[in-house]
N, CA, C and O atoms as CSV, one atom per row, in Angstrom:
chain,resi,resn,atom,element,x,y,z
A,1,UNK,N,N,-86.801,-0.616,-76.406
A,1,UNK,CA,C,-86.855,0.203,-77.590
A,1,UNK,C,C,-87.164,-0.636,-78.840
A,1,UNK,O,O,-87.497,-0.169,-79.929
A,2,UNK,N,N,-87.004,-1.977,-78.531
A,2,UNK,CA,C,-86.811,-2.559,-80.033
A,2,UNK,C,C,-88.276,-2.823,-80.436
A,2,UNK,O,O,-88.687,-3.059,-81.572
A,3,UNK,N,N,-89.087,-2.729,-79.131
A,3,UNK,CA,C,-90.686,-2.983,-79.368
A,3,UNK,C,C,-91.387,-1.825,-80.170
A,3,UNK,O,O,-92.522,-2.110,-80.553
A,4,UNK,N,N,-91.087,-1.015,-80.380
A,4,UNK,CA,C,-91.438,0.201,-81.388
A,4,UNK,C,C,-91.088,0.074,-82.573
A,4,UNK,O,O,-91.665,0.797,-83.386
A,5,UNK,N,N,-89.905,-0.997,-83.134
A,5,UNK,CA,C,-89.666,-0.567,-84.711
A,5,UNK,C,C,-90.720,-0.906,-85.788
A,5,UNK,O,O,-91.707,-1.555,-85.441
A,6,UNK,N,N,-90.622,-0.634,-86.676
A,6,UNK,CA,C,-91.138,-0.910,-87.567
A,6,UNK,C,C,-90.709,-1.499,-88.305
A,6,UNK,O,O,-89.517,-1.467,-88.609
A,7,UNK,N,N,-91.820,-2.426,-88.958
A,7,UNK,CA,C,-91.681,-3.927,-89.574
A,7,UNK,C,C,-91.459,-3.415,-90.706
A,7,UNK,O,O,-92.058,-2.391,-91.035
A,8,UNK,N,N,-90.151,-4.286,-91.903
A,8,UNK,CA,C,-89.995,-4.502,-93.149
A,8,UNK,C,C,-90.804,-4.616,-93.918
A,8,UNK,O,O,-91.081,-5.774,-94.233
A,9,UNK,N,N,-91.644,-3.365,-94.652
A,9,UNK,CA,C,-93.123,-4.287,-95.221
A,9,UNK,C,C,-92.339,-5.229,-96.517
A,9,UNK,O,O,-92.782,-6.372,-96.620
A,10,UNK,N,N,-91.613,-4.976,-97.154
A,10,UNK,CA,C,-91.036,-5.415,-98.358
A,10,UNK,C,C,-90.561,-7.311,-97.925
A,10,UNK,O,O,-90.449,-8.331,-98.604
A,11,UNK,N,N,-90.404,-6.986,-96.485
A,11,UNK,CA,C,-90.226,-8.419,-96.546
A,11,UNK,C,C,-91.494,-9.155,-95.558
A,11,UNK,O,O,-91.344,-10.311,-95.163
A,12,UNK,N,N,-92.339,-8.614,-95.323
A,12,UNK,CA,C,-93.470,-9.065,-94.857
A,12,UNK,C,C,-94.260,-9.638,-96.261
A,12,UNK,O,O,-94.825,-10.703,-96.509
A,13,UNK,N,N,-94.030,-8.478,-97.001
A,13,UNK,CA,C,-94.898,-9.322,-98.646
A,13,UNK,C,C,-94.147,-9.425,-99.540
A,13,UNK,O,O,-94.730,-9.720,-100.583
A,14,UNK,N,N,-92.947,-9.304,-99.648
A,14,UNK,CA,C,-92.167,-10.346,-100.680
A,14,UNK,C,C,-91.168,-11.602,-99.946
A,14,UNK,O,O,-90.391,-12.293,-100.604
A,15,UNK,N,N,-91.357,-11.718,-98.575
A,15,UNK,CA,C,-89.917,-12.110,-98.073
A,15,UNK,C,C,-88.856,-12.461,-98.000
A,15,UNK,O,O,-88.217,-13.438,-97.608
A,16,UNK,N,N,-88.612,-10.840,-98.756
A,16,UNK,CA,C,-86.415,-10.604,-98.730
A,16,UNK,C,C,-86.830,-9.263,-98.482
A,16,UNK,O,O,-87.763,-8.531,-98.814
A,17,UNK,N,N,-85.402,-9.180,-97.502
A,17,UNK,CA,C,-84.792,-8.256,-96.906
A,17,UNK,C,C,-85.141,-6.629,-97.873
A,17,UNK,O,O,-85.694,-6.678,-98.971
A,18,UNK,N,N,-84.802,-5.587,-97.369
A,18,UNK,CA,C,-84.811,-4.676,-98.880
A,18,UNK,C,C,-83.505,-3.886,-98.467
A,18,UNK,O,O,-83.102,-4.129,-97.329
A,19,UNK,N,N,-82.973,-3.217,-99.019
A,19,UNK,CA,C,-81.599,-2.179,-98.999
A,19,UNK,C,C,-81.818,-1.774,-97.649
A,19,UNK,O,O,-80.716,-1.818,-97.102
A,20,UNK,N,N,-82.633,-1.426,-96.892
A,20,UNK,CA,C,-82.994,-0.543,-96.159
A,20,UNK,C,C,-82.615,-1.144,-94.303
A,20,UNK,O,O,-82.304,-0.494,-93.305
A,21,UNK,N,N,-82.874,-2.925,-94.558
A,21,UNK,CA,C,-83.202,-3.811,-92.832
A,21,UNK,C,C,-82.008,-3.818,-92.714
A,21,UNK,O,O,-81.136,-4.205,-93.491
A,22,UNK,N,N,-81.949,-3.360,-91.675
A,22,UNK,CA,C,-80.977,-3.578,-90.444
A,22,UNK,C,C,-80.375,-2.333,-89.424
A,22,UNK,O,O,-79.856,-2.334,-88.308
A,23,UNK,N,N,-80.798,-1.078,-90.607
A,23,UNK,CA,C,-81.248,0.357,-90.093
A,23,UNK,C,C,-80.989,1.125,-88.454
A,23,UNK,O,O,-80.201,1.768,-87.761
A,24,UNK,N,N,-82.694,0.300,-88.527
A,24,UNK,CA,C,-83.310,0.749,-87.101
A,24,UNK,C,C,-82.848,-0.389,-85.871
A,24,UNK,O,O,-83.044,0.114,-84.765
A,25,UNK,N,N,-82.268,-1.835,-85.783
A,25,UNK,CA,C,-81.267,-2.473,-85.382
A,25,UNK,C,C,-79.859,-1.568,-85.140
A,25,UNK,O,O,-79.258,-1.340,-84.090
A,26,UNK,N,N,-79.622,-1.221,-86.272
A,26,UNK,CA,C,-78.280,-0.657,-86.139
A,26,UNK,C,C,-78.411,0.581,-85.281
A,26,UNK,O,O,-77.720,1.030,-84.367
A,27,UNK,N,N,-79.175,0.861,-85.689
A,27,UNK,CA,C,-79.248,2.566,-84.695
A,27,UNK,C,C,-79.486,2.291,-83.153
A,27,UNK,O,O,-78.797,2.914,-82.345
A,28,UNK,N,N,-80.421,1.396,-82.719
A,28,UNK,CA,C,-80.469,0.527,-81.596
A,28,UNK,C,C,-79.470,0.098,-80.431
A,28,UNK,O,O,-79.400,0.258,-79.212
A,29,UNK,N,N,-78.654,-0.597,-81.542
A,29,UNK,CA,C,-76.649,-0.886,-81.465
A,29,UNK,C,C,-76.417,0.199,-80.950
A,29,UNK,O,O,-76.292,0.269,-79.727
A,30,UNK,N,N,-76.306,1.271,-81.725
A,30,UNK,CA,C,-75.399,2.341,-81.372
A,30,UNK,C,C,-75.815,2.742,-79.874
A,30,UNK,O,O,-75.115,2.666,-78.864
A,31,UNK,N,N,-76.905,3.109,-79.976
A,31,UNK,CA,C,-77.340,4.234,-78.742
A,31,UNK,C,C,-77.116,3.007,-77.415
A,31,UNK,O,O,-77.179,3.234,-76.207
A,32,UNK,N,N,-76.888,1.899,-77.986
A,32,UNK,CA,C,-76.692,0.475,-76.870
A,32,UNK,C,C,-74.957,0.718,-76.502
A,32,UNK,O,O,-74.495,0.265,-75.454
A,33,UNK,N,N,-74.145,1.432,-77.432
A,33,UNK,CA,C,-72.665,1.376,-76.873
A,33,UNK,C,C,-71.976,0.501,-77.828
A,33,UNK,O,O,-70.761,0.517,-78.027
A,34,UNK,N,N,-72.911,-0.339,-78.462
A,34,UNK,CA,C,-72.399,-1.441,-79.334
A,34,UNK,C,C,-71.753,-1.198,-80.837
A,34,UNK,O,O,-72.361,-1.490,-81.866
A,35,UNK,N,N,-70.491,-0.646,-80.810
A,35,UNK,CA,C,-70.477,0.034,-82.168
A,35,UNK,C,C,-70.266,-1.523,-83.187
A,35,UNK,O,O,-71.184,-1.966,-83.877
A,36,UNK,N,N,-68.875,-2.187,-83.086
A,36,UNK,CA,C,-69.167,-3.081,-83.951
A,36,UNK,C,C,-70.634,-3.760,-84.028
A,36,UNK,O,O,-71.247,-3.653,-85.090
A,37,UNK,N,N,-71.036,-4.236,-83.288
A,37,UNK,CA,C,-72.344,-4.983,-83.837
A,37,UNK,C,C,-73.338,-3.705,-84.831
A,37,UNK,O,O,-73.465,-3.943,-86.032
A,38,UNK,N,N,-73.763,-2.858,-84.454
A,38,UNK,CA,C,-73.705,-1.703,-85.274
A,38,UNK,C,C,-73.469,-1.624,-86.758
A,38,UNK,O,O,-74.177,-1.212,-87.676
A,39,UNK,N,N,-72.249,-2.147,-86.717
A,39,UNK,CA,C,-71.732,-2.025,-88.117
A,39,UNK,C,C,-72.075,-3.331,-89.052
A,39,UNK,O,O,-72.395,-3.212,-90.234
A,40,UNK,N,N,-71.970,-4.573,-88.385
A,40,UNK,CA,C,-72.332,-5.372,-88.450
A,40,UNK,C,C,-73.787,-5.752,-89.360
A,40,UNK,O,O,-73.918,-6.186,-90.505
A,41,UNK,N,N,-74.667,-5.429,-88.438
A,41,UNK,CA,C,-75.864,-5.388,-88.417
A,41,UNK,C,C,-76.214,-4.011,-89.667
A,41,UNK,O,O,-77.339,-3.871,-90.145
A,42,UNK,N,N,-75.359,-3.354,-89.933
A,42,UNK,CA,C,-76.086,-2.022,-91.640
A,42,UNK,C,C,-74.602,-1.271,-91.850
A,42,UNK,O,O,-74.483,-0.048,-91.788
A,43,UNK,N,N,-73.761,-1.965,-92.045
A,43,UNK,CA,C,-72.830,-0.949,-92.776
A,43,UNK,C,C,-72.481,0.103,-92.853
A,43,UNK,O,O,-71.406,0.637,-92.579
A,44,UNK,N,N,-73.592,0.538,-93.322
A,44,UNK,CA,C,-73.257,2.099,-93.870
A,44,UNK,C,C,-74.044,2.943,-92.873
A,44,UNK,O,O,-74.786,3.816,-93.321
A,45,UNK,N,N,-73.951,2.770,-91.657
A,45,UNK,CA,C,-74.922,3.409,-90.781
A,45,UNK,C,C,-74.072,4.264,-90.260
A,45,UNK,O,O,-74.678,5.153,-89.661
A,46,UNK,N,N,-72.486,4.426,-90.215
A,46,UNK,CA,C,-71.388,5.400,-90.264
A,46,UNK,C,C,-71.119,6.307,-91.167
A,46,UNK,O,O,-70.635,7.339,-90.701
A,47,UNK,N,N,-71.243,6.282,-92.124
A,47,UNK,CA,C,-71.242,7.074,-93.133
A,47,UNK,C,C,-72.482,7.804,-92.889
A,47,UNK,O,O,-72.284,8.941,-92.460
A,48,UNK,N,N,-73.733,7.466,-93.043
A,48,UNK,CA,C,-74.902,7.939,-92.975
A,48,UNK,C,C,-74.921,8.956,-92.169
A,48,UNK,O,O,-75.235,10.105,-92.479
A,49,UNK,N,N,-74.475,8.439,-90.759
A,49,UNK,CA,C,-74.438,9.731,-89.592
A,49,UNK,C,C,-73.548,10.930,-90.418
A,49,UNK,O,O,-73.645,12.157,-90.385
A,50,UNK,N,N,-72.765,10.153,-91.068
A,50,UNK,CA,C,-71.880,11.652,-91.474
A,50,UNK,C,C,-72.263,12.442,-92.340
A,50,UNK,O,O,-71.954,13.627,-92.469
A,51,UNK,N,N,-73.155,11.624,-93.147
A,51,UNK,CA,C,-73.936,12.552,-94.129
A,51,UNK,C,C,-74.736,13.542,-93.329
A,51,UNK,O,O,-74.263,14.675,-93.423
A,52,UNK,N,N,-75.695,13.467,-92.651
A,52,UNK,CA,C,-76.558,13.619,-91.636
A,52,UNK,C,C,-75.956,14.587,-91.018
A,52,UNK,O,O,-76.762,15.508,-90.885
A,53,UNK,N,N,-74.778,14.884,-90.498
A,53,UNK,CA,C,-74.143,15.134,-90.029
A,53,UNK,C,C,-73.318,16.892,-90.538
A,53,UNK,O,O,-73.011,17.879,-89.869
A,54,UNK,N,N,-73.207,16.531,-92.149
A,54,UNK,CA,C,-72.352,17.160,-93.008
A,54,UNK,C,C,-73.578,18.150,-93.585
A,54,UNK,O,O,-73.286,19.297,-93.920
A,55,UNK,N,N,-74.862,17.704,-93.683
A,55,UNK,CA,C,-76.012,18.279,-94.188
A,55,UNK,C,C,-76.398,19.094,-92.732
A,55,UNK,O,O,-76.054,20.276,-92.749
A,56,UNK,N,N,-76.757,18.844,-92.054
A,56,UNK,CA,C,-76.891,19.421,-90.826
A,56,UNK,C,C,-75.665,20.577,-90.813
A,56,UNK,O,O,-76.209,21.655,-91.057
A,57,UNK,N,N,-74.475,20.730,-90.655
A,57,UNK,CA,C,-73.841,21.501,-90.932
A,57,UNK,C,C,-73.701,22.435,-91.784
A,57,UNK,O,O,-73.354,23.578,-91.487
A,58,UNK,N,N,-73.971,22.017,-92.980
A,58,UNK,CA,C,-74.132,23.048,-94.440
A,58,UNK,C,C,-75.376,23.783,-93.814
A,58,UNK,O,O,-75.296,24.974,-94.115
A,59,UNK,N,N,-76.144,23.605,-93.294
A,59,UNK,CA,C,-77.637,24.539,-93.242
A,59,UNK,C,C,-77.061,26.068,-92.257
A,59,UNK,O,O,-77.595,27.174,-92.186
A,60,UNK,N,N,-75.920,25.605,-91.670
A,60,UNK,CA,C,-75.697,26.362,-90.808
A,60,UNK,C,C,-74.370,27.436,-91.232
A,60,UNK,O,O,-74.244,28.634,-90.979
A,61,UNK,N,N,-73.538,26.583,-91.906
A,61,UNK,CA,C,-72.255,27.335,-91.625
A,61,UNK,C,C,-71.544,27.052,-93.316
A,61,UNK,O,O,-71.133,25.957,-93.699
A,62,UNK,N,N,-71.541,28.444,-94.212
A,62,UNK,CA,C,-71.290,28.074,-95.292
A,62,UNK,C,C,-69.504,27.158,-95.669
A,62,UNK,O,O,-68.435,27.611,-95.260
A,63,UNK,N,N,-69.632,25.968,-96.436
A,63,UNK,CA,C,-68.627,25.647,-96.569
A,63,UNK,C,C,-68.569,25.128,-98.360
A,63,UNK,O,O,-69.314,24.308,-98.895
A,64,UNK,N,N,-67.698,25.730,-98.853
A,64,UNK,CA,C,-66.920,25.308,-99.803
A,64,UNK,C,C,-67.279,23.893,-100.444
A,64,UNK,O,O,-67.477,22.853,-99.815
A,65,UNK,N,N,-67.310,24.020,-101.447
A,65,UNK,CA,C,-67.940,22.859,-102.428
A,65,UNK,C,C,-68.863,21.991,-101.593
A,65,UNK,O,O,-68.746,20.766,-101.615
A,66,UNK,N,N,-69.753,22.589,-100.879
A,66,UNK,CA,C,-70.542,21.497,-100.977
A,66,UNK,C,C,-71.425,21.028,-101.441
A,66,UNK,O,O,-72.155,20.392,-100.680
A,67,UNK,N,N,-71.681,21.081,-102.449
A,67,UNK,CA,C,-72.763,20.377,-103.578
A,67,UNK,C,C,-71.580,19.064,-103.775
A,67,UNK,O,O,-71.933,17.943,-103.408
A,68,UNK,N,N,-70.121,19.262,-104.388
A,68,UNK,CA,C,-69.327,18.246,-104.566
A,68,UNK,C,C,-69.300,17.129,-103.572
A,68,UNK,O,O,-69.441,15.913,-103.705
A,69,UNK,N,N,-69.052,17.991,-102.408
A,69,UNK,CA,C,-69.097,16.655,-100.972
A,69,UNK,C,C,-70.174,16.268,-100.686
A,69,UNK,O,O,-70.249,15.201,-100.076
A,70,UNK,N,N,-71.404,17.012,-101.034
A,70,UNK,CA,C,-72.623,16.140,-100.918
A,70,UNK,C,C,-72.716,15.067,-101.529
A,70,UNK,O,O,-72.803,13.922,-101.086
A,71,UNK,N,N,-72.690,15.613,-103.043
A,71,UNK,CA,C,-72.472,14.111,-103.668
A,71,UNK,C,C,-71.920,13.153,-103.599
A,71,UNK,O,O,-72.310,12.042,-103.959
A,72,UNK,N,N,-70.716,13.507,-103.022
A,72,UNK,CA,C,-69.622,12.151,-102.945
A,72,UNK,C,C,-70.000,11.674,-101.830
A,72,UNK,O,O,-69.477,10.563,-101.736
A,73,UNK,N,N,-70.673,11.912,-100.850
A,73,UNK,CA,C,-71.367,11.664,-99.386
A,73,UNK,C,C,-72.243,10.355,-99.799
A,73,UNK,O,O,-72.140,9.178,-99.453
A,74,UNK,N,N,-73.204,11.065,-100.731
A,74,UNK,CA,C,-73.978,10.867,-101.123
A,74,UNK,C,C,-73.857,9.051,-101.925
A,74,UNK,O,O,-74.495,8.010,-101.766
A,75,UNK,N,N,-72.955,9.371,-102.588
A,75,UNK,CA,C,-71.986,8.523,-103.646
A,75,UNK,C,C,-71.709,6.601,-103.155
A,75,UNK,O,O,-71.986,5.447,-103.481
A,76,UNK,N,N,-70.889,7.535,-102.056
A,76,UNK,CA,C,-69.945,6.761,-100.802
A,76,UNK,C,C,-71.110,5.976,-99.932
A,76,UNK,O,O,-70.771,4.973,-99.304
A,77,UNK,N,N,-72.332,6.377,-99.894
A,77,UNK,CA,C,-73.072,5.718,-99.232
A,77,UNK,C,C,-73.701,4.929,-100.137
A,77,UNK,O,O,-73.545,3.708,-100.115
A,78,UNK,N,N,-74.375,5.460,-100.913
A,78,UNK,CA,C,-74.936,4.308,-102.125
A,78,UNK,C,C,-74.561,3.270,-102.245
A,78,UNK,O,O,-75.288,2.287,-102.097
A,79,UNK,N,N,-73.041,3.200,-102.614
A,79,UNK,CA,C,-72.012,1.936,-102.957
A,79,UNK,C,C,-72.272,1.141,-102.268
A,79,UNK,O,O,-72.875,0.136,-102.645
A,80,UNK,N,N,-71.814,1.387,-100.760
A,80,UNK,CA,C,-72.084,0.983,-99.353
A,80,UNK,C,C,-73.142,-0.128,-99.245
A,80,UNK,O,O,-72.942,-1.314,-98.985
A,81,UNK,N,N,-74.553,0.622,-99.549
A,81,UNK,CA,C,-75.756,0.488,-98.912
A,81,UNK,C,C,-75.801,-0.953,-100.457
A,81,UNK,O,O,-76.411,-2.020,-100.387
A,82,UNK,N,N,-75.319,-0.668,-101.149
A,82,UNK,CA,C,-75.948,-1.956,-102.385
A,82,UNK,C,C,-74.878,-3.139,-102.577
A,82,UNK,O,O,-75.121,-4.189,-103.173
A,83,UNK,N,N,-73.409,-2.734,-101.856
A,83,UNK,CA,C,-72.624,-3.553,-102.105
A,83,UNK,C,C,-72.932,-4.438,-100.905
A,83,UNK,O,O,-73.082,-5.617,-101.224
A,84,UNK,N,N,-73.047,-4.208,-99.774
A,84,UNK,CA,C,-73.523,-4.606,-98.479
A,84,UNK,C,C,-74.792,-5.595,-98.778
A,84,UNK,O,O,-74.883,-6.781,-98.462
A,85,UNK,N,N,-75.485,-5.010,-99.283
A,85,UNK,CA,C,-77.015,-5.346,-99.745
A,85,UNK,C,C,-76.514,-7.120,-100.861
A,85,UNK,O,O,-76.901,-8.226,-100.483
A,86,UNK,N,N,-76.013,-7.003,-101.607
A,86,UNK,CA,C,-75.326,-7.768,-103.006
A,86,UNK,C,C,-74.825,-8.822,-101.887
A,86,UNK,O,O,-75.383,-9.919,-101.894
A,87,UNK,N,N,-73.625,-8.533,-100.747
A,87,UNK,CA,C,-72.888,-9.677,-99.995
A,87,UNK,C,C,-73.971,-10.057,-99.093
A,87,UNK,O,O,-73.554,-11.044,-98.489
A,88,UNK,N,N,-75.255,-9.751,-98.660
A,88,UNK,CA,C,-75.905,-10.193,-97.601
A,88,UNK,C,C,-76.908,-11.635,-98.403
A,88,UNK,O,O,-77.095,-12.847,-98.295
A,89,UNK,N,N,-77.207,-10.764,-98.994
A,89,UNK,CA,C,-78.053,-11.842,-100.327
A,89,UNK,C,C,-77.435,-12.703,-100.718
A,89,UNK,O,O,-78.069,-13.752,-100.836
A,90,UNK,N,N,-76.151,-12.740,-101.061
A,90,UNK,CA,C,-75.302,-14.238,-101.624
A,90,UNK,C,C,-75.318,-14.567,-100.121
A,90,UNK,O,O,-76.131,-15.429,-99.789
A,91,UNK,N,N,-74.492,-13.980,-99.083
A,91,UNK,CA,C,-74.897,-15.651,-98.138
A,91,UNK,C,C,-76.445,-15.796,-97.590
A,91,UNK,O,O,-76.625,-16.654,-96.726
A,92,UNK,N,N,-77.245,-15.245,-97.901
A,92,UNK,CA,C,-78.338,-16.009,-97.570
A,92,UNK,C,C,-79.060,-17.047,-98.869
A,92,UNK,O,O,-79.796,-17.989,-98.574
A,93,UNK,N,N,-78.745,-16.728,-100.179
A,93,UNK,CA,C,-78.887,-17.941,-100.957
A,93,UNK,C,C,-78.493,-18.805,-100.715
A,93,UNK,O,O,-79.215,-19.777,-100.495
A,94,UNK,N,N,-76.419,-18.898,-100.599
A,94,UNK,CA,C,-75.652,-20.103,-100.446
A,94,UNK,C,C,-76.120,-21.409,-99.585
A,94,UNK,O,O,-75.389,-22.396,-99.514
């Protein structure tokens, strides 16, 4: 499976990483059984499913504030995805 992903263009022509690598690895992980490495390898790739997850649901079955829990879904992953992003980059400078 891993022979299908698709290449980082951001780090093919700038070479650094972008918010985004480690994704399609991580998803890889998962469907491999491998949850920590998974997590490891993109963070927020748990949350994400749940977003994914929570949106997929709203289409179907009305629930209560969800514009609020979207956002905070929404929110909760952001943080995630840049704070993750911020600690990967300092140890690869150091």
């Amino acid at each position: 499976m891993e022979e299908y992903m698709l290449p980082c263009l951001n780090k093919k022509l700038f070479g650094i990483d972008c918010l985004g690598c480690g994704i399609q690895r991580a998803a890889v992980l998962l469907f491999k059984g491998e949850f920590v490495a998974a997590f490891h390898m993109y963070p927020a790739i748990y949350t994400l499913l749940l977003l994914g997850a929570f949106l997929l649901l709203s289409m179907f079955v009305k629930i209560p504030y969800v514009k609020q829990i979207k956002y905070g879904l929404i929110a909760i992953n952001v943080l995630i995805i840049v704070i993750s992003y911020v600690i990967k980059m300092n140890t690869i400078m150091e």
